[in-house]
C-alpha positions in Angstrom: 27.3 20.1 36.4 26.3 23.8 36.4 28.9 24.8 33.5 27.2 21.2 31.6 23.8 22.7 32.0 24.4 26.4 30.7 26.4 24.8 28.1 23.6 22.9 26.9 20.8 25.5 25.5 23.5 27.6 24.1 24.4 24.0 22.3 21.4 24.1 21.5 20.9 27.3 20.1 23.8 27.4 18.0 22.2 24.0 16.0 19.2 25.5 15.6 20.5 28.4 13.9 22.7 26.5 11.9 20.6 23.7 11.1 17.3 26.5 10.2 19.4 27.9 7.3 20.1 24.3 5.9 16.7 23.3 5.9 15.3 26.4 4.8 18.0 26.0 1.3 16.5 22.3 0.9 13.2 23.6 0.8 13.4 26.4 -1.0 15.5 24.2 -3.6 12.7 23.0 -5.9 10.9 25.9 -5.7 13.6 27.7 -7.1 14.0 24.8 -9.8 10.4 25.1 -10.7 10.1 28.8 -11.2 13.7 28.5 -12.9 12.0 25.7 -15.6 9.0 27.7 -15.9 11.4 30.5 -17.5 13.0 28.0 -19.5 12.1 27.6 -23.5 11.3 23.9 -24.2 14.7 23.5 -27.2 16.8 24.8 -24.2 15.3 22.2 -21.5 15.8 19.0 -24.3 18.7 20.1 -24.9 20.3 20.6 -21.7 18.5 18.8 -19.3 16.4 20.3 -16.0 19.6 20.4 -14.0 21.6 22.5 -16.6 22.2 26.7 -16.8 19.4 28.0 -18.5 20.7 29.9 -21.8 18.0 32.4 -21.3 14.8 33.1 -19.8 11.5 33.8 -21.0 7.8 34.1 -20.0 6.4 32.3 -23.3 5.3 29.2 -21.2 3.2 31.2 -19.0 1.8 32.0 -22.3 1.2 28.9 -23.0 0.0 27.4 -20.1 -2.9 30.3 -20.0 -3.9 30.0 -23.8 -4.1 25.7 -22.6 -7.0 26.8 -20.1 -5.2 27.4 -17.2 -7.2 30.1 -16.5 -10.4 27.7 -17.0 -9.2 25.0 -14.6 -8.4 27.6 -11.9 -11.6 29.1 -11.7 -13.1 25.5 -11.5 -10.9 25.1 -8.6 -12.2 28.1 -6.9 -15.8 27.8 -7.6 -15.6 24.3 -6.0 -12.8 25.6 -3.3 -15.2 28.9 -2.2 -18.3 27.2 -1.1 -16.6 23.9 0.3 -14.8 26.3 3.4 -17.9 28.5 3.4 -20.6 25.9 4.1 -17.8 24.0 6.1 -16.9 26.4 8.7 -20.3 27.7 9.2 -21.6 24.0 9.9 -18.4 23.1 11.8 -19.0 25.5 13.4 -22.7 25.5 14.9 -21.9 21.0 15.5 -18.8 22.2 17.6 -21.0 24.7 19.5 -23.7 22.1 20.1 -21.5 19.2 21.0 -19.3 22.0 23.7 -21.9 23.7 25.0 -24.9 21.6 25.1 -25.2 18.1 27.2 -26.0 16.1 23.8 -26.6 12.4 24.1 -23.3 10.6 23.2 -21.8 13.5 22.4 -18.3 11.9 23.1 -19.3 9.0 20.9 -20.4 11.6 17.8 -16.9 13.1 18.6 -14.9 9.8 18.2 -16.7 8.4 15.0 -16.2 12.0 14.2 -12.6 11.2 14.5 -12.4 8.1 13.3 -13.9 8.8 9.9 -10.9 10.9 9.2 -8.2 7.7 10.0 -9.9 6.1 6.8 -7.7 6.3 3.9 -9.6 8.3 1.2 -8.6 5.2 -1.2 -10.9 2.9 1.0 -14.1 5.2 0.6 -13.4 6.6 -3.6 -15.5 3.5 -4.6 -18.7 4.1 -2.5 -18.3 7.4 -2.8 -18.2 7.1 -6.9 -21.5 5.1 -6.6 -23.5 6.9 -4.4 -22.9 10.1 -6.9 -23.9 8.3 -9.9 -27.5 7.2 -7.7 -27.9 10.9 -6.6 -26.9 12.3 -9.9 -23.9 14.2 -8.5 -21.0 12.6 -10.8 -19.3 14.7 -12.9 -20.7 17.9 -11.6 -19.4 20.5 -9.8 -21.6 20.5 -7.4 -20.9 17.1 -6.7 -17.2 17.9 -5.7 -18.9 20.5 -3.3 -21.1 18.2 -1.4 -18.1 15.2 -1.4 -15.4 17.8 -0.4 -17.3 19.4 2.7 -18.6 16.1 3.7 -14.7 14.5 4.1 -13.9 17.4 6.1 -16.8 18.3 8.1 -15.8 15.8 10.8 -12.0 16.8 11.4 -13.0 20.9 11.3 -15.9 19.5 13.9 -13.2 18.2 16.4 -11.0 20.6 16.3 -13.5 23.8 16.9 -15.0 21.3 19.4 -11.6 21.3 21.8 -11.4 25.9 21.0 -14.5 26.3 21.9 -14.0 24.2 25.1 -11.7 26.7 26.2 -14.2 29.9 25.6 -14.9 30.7 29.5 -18.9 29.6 30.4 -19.1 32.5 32.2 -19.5 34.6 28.8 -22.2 32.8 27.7 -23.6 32.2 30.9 -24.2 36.5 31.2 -25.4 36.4 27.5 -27.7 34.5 28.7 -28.7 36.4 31.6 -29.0 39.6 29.2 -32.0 37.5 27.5 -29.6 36.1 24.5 -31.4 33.0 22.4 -29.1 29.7 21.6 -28.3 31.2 18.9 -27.7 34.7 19.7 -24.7 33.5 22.4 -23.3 31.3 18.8 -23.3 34.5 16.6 -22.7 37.2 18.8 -20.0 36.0 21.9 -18.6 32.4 20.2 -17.9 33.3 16.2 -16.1 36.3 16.9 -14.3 34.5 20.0 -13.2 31.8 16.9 -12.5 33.8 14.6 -8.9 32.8 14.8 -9.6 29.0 14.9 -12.2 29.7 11.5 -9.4 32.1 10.0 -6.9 29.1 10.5 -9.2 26.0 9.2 -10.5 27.9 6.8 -6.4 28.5 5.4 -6.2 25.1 5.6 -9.3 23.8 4.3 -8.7 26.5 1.2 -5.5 24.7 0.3 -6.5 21.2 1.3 -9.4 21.5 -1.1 -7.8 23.8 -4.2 -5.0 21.1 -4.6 -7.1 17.9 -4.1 -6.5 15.4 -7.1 -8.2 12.2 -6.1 -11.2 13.2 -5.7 -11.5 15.2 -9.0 -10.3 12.1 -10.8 -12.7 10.4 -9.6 -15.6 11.7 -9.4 -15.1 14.4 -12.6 -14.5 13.4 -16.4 -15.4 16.2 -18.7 -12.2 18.6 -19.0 -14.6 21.5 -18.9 -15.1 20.8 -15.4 -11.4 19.8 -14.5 -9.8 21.7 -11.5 -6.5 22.8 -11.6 -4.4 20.0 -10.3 -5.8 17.4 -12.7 -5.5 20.0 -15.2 -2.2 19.8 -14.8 -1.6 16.3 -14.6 -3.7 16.0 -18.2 -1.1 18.5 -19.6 1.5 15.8 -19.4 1.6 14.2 -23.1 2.4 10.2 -23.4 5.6 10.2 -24.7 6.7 14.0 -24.9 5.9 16.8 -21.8 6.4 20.3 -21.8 8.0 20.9 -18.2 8.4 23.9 -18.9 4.6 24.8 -19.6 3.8 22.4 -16.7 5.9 24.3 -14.6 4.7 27.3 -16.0 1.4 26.2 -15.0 1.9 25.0 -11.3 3.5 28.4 -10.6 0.2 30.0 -11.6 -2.3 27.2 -9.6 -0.2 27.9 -6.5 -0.9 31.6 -6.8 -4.1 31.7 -5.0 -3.1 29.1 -2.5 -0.4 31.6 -1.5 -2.4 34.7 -1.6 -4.6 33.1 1.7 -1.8 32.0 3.3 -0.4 35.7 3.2 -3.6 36.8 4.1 -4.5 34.6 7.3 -0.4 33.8 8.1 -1.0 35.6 11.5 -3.5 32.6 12.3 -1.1 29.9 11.4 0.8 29.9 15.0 -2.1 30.5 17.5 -3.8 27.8 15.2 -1.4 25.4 15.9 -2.5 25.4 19.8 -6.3 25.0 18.2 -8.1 22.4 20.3 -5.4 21.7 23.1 -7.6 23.5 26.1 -9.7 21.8 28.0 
């Protein structure tokens, strides 16, 4: 029974390493193919098909792809990305700090509907959502994506700084207060910087949730001046001919940013993924 059990995590070891590899190739797969057809000339994709040897690379789709308005759609994208995890995370936060620190009236009940507002499918709220803009004048502006974007969110980055903050020890607060701290002197000064991981992590997320949305801008935006990148793209597909390789050309630049924060808040990613399991 002994020699079964020691047996059994070096088993297990050996199919992790060889099974990490595997998965890692499968993924990395259409990457590889994507970056491969953005090099691609468009004669050399008809004619050989996506799956084919190139016969020889070039960067005049990313040419393309730029002089289309790429750069245009991107910067819609961030100037509807920016202030969606700003004025998230900062209101996340200060609810979460109120519902865990505070002895709020059905607080557990704000926390469930909280909750259960993100188990509704976004297809079940695009047509109320699309009406309401149009009453408030919101539709087909910008600013409009802003206020729709952080108010989908707000409720999942509420729960989950909720259960982080749970875990901050009352006793640091409890002295801040002592030392003559306000409410809100304990929330800038001893529970943001003890979150700062959890914001660095939600804000990564939120970042890329909300750069490569596409429902939502097709629903609620229709001029193409205002188009953010992922609908950009999907306009750059023509009705009976496409350009892959431009389109390719073109996701390979809208994911640029996207990686940028990850590599920038990557550190975050693991600690985050314990974010809200204290209690």
């Amino acid at each position: 029974m002994t020699a079964v059990q020691s047996r059994n995590p070096r088993l297990r070891t050996w199919l992790f390493h060889g099974g990490m590899p595997v998965l890692a190739v499968l993924w990395l797969i259409p990457l590889a193919l994507v970056v491969l057809t953005s090099l691609r000339t468009f004669d050399d994709l008809a004619a050989s098909g996506l799956a084919s040897v190139p016969d020889g690379l070039t960067a005049e789709p990313y040419r393309q792809a730029l002089a289309s308005g790429q750069w245009r759609s991107i910067l819609n994208s961030l100037l509807i990305t920016v202030p969606v995890v700003l004025v998230t995370l900062v209101l996340a936060s200060m609810a979460a700090y109120g519902l865990a620190r505070h002895r709020i009236p059905f607080r557990r009940t704000m926390l469930l509907l909280m909750l259960a507002g993100n188990l509704l499918p976004a297809q079940l709220l695009l047509i109320p959502v699309l009406k309401l803009t149009e009453q408030f004048g919101l539709f087909d502006s910008l600013m409009g994506m802003i206020v729709v974007q952080t108010a989908v969110g707000l409720g999942f980055y509420t729960f989950v700084l909720h259960g982080f903050m749970r875990g901050i020890p009352q006793e640091l607060t409890h002295a801040a207060r002592i030392d003559g701290a306000t409410t809100f002197g304990v929330y800038l000064r001893i529970v943001l910087p003890l979150t700062k991981p959890a914001l660095a992590a939600l804000g990564s997320l939120c970042f890329t949730w909300t750069f490569n949305d596409l429902v939502w801008s097709i629903t609620l935006l229709r001029s193409e001046d205002k188009l953010p990148v992922t609908p950009a793209i999907l306009g750059m597909q023509g009705e009976f001919v496409s350009s892959w390789n431009v389109i390719a050309a073109a996701t390979v630049i809208a994911a640029i940013p996207t990686v940028i924060v990850f590599l920038r808040f990557q550190r975050y990613f693991i600690s985050g993924l314990l974010i809200g399991s204290s209690r």
